[in-house]
N, C-alpha and C positions, 0 to 999 in steps of 0.2 A: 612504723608498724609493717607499712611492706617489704621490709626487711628481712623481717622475720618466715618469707615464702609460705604462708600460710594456705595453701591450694583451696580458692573458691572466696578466699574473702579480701578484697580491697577496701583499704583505706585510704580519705581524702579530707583535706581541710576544709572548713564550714565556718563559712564570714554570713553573717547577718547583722548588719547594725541592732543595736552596740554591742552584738554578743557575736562570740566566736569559741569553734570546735571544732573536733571530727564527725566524719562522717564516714559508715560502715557501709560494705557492699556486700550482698550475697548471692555469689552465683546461685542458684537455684539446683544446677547437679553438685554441689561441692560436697565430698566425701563425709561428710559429717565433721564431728570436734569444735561443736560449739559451744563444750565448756572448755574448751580450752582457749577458745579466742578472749573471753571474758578474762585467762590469768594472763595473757600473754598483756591485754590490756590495760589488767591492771598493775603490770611489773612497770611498762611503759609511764604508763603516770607516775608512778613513785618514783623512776628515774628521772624525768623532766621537771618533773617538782622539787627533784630530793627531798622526800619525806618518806613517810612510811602511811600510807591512807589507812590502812586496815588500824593501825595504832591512834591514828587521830580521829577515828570514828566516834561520834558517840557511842555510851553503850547496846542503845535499841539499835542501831544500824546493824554493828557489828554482832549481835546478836542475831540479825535475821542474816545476814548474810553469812555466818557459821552455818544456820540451817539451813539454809538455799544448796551449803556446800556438803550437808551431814557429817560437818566437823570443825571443830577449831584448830588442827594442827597447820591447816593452809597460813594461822597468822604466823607461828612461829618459822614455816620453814621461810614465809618471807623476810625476817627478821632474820635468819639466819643466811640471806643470799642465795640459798636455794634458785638457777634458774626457772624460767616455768617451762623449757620443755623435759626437765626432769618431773619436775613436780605431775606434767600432764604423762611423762609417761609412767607416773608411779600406779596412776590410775587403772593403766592396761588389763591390770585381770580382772579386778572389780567391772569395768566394761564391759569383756567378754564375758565373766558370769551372767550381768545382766541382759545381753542381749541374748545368750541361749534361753535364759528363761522365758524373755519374753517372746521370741520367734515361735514358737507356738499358738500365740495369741496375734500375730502380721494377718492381716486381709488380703496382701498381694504375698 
């Protein structure tokens, strides 16, 4: 994952008897996109696994995580290879709409 230069966040492996992972770091100034660290990390597991997680999900999973995402097209473009930094940058205007709406309502 740190491969992928993602600015503000590292990743590190996580041993604890008898289970083992990752483990994420967050700068505290990092530029935001942390929905994006989420696809980048889940492209990553479905490469080290080779599988496809979003398809071997149960149904309730993958249901909430559709809504988490307000959509289910995320399963197909991974099914379809789509990298994620396409996919995060397909996001770009929806982003920007959102954040000018909500910049009226910022306290700082």
């Amino acid at each position: 994952m740190n491969s992928q230069h993602l600015t503000g966040f590292g990743f590190g492996e996580y041993h604890s008897a008898p289970v083992g992972g990752s483990h994420l770091r967050i700068d505290p100034a990092a530029p935001g996109k942390f929905d994006c660290v989420n696809i980048y990390t889940l492209a990553e597991m479905d490469r080290r696994l080779r599988t496809n997680l979003i398809a071997r999900s149960k149904r309730g999973k993958r249901e909430m995580f559709f809504k988490c995402y307000r959509s289910s097209s995320i399963a197909s473009q991974f099914a379809r290879g789509i990298e994620p930094s396409a996919i995060a940058a397909s996001w770009t205007a929806e982003v920007a709409r959102f954040k000018g709406e909500r910049s009226q309502y910022l306290l700082c």
